[in-house]
C-alpha positions in Angstrom: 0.0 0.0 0.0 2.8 2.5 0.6 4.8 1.9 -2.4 1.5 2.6 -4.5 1.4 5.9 -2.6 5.0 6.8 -3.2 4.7 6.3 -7.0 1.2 8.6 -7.2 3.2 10.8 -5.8 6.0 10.7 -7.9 4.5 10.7 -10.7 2.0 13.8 -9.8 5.9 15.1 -9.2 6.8 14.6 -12.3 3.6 15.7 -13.9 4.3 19.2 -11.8 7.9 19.6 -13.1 7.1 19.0 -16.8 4.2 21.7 -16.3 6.5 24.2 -14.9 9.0 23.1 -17.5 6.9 23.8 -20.4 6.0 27.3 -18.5 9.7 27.9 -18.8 9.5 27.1 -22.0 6.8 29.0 -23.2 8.6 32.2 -21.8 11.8 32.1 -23.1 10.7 31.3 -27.0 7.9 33.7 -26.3 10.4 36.2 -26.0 12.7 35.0 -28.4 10.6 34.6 -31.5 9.4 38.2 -30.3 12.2 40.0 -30.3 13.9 37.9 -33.6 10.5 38.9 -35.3 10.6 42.6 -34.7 14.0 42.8 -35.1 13.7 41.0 -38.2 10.9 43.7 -39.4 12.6 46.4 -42.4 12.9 49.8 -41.2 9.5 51.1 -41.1 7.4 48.2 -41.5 4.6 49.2 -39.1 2.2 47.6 -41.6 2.9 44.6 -39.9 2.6 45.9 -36.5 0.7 42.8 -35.4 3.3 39.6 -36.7 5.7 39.5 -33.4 3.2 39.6 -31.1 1.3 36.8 -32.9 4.4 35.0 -33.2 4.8 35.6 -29.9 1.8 33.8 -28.7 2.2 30.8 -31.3 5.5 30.2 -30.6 5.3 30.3 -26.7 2.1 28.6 -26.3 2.5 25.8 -29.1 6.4 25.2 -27.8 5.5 25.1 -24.2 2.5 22.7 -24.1 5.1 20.2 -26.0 6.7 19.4 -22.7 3.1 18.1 -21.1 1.5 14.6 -21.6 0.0 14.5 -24.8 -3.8 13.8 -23.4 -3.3 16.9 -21.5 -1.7 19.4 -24.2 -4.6 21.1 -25.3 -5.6 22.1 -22.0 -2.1 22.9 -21.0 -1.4 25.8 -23.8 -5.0 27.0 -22.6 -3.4 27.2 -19.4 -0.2 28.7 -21.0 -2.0 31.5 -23.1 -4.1 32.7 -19.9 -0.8 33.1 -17.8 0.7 34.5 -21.3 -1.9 37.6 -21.3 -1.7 37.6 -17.4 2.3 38.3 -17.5 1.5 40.2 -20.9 -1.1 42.7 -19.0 1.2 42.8 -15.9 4.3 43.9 -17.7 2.6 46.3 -19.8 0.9 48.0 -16.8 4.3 47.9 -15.3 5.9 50.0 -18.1 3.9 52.3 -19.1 1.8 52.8 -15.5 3.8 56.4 -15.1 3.8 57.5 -18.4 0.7 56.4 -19.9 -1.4 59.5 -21.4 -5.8 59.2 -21.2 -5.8 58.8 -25.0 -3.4 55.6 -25.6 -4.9 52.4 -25.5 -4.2 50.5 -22.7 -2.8 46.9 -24.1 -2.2 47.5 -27.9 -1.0 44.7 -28.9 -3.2 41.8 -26.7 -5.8 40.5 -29.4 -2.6 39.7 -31.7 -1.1 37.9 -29.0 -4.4 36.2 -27.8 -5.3 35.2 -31.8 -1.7 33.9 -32.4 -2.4 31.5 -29.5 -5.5 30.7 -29.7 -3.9 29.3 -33.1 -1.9 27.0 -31.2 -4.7 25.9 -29.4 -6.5 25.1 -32.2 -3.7 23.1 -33.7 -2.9 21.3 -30.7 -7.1 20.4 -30.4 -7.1 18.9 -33.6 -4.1 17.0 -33.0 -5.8 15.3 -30.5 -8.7 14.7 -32.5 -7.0 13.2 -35.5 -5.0 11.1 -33.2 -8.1 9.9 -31.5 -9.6 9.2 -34.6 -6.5 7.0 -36.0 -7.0 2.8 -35.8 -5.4 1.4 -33.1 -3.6 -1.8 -34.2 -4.4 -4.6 -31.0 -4.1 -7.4 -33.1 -1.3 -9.7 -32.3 1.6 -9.7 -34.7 
């Protein structure tokens, strides 16, 4: 009866450590793929304003929920584009919460990020569906 305790929790460890690894995760190519991206951009290209932080949000969300358990990976880059917008909202508010003027927007650049995970969602969601959908071979070989 103990040993069967010990392993639950080991592997709920386990479960814990690849969750906060694939936060990790998610941060650091966030960031990345943001900063490559607009750095990337020709001088003046504020036509496409809205590609690094929707790369941003693919990147980190769809890279991130790669270190979960497969079952769980759509749920887990839901997870991971909530505390995206939360850090995204709280970093923003920390920047600008001095010099902000009444008539600038508040978060200018949130739907791109929202919509360029919400992609990565989408793709991990239908991953799980077509994998659910393939033929499971039981028969003995």
């Amino acid at each position: 009866m103990r040993s069967n305790i010990g392993t639950n929790l080991a592997a709920a460890g386990w479960l814990f450590l690849r969750y906060v690894g694939g936060l990790f995760v998610a941060y650091f190519v966030s960031i990345l793929g943001f900063m490559f991206i607009a750095f990337s951009l020709p001088q003046g290209g504020w036509d496409l304003f809205w590609l690094p932080p929707s790369v941003a949000g693919f990147l980190g969300v769809f890279c991130g929920s790669w270190l979960v358990p497969r079952n769980s990976r759509w749920i887990a880059s839901l997870l991971f584009l909530a505390l995206g917008v939360g850090f995204y909202w709280y970093f923003w508010r920390m920047l600008n919460y001095q010099r902000a003027e009444p008539h600038e927007k508040e978060f200018p650049h949130v739907w791109f990020l929202v919509c360029g995970g919400l992609i990565a969602v989408a793709v991990h969601c239908c991953a799980q569906r077509l994998q659910a959908r393939e033929p499971k071979d039981t028969a003995p070989s």
